[in-house]
N, C-alpha and C positions, 0 to 999 in steps of 0.2 A: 282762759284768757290768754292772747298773745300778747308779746312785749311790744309788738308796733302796734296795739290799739292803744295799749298803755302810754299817756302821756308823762314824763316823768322829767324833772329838774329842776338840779340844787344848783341853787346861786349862793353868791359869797357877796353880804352886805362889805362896799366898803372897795369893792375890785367890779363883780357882775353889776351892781344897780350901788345905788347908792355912793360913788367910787371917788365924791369930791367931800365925803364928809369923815372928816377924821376920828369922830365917836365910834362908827360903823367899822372903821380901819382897825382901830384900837382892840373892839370887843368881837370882831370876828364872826357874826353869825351865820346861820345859813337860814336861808330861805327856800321854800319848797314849792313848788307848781305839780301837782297832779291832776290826770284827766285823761278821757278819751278822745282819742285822734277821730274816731267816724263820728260820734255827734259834733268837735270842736267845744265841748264845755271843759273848764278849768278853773281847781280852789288852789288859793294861797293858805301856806303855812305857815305861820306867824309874820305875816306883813308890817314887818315895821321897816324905819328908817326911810325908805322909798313906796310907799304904794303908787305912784303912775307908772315910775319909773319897772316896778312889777308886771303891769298890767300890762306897760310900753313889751315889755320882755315876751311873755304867754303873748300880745296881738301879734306880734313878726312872727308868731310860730303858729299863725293861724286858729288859735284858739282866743276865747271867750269867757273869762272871767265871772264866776257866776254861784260864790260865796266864798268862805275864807274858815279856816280853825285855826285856833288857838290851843298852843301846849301848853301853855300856863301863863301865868298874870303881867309876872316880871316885860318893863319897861320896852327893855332888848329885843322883844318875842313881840307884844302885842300894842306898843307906843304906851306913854305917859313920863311920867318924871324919874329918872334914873339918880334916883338919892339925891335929889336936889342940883345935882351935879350937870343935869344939861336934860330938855324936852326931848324926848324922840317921837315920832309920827308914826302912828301905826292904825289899828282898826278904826277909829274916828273920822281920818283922814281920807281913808280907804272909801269909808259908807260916802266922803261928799265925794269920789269920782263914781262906785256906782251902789246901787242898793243891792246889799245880797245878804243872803241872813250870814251870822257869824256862830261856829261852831265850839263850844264849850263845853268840858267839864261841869258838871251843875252847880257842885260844890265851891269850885273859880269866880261864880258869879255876883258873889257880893264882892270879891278882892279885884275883880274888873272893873267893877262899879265903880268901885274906888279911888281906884290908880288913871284912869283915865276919864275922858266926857262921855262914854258912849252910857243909855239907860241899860235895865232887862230886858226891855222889850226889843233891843237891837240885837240881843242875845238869844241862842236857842243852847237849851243845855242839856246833857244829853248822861244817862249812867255807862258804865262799863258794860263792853260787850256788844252797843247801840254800833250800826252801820250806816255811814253817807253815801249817797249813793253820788257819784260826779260823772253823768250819762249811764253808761251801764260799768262804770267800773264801784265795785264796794271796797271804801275803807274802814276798816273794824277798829273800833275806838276802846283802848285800853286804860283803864284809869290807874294808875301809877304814881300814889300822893310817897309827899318824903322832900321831896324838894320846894313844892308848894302842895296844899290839898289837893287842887283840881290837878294836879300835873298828869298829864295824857298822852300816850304815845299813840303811832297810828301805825295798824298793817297793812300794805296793799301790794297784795301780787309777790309778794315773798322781800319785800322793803320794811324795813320795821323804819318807821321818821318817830325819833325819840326825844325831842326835845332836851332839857337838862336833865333828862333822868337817867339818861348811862349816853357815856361818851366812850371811846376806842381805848380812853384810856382813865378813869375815873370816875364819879361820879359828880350829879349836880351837888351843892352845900347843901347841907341840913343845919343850919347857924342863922340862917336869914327869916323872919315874920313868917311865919305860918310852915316853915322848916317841920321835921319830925324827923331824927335817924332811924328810929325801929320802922317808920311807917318805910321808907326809904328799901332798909332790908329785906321786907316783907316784898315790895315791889318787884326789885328786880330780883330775888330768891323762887319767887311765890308766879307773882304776875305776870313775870313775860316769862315765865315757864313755858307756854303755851308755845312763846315762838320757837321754832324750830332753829337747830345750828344752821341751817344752810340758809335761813333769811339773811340778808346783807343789814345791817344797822346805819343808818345815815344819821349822824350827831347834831342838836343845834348849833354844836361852835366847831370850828378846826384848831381843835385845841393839840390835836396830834398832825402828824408828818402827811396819811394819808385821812381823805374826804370821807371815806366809809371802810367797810370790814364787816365779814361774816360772823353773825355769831358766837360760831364757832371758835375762830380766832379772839373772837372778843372775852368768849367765855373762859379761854385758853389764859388769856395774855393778861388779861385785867385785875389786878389787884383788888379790886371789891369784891370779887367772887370765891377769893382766896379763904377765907374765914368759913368754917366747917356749923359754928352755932351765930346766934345774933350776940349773946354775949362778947364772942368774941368777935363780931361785925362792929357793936359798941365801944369796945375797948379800939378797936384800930383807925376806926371813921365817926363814932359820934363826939357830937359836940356841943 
């Protein structure tokens, strides 16, 4: 696979789309478009806050919108009620500008169900290891619970897109509903073993200085990775 068939871009709710809503501003997330440049098909990754304004983004770039995944449940990532605290808009809102199926963790799918309006049937849900295919490009879908069950990272093309489940510099809570620290440890110990240092990691939020970082450095620099057993992963990060 070349890099210029590969469609690739992180947007920042709150500045790229989204940019008059101060929610979006506050909580920083990113959002992700992948696809292939020679058919023009493109999924969003975790579409909340803005979905036209999304779609508005992927059509000036010549691509075509043409399903969506979700990393996990939380409000931020996939719309619904953010602790009571303010609505946000995400796959619901998405399905009324176009029909496309939506990609999920299986396990996710009752805490979808629930946190927003969309049914299961608007859902397709999928085990670890399962690949989308978005024209001819495959994203390998790694299941990664700890910060929620379904939490789900995606690899494509040497891009790990990690949702809250490892950031450049921390990780997601393990304190929040359906949370797990040991399942958490296990994850990124265990699970994304698989990915390689020289994969780049793109984070749900910009919670550090820079947008992404190599594995490598990740693996390097990160404090989660620091702790040699889970006992001692428990004592420094569970809660």
């Amino acid at each position: 696979m070349t890099e210029s068939r590969l469609y690739f871009r992180q947007l920042l709710a709150g500045l790229d789309v989204a940019e008059h809503d101060p929610v979006a501003q506050q909580m920083v997330n990113f959002i992700y478009l992948i696809g292939d440049r020679e058919t023009g098909e493109a999924v969003i990754v975790d579409p909340a806050y803005d979905p036209a304004g999304i779609i508005g983004v992927a059509e000036a770039d010549g691509m075509k919108v043409v399903g969506a995944l979700g990393t996990h449940y939380h409000a931020d990532h996939v719309g619904g009620s953010l602790g009571g605290m303010a609505e946000i808009v995400g796959i619901a809102e998405l399905l009324n500008e176009v029909q496309v199926p939506i990609h999920v963790q299986a396990d996710e799918i009752p805490w979808i169900t629930r946190t927003t309006t969309v049914t299961e049937a608007d859902l397709v849900g999928h085990a670890s290891g399962d690949t989308v295919m978005v024209g001819e490009i495959p994203i390998t879908l790694i299941h990664t619970p700890g910060h929620t069950p379904g939490s789900q990272c995606f690899l494509v093309d040497g891009k790990l897109v990690a949702g809250d489940t490892l950031f450049l510099d921390g990780c997601g809570r393990t304190d929040l509903p359906g949370s797990d620290p040991e399942q958490m440890y296990y994850s990124l110990t265990q699970r994304l073993a698989e990915v390689p240092d020289d994969a780049v990691l793109f984070p749900g939020h910009l919670y550090s200085e820079k947008p992404s970082a190599s594995m490598a450095e990740t693996r390097s620099r990160n404090v989660v990775f620091r702790p040699q057993s889970l006992d001692q992963w428990l004592m420094m990060f569970g809660r």
